[in-house]
C-alpha positions in Angstrom: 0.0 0.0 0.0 1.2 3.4 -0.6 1.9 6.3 1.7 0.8 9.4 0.4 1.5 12.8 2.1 -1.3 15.4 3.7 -0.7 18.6 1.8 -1.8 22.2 2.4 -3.8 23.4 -0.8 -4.6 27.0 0.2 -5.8 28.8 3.9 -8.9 26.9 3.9 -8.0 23.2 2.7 -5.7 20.3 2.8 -5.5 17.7 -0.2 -3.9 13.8 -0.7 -2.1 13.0 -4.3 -3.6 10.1 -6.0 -1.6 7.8 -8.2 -1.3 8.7 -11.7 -1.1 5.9 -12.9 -4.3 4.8 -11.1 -5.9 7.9 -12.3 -4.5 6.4 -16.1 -6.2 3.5 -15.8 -9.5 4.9 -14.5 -9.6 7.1 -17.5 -8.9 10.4 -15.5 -5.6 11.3 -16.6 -4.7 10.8 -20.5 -1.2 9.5 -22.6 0.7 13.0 -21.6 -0.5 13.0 -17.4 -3.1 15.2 -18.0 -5.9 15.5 -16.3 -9.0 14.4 -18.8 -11.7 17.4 -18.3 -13.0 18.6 -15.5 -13.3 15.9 -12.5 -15.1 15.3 -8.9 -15.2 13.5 -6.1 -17.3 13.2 -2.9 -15.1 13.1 0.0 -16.8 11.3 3.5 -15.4 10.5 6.8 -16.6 7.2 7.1 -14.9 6.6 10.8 -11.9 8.2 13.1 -8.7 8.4 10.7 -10.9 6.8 7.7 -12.2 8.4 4.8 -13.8 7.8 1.2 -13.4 8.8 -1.8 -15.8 8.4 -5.1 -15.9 10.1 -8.1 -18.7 12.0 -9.3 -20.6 11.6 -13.3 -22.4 14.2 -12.8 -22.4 17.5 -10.9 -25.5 19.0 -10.4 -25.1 22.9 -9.7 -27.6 24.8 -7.8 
């Protein structure tokens, strides 16, 4: 299992690299590591140190 590293983004948030070559082989990231349009992902806390992560299809905007 990897170890990825906690990183600050900005003042008000915190992100965790993802593979890219897992990202390739979901279809996320194309031939030249670039990122394939616009993504998303739901983020939960599903218990103390645990979380999920899923990507979104479809992003409904208010």
């Amino acid at each position: 299992m990897a170890v990825n590293k906690l990183r600050q983004l900005d003042q008000h948030s915190f992100g965790v690299t993802l593979p890219k070559n897992e990202l390739r082989s979901e279809g996320l990231v194309d031939e030249n590591g670039e990122l394939v349009d616009e993504q998303h992902f739901y983020v939960q806390q599903t218990d103390d140190g645990e979380w999920t992560i899923k990507r979104i299809e479809q992003v409904e905007l208010a």
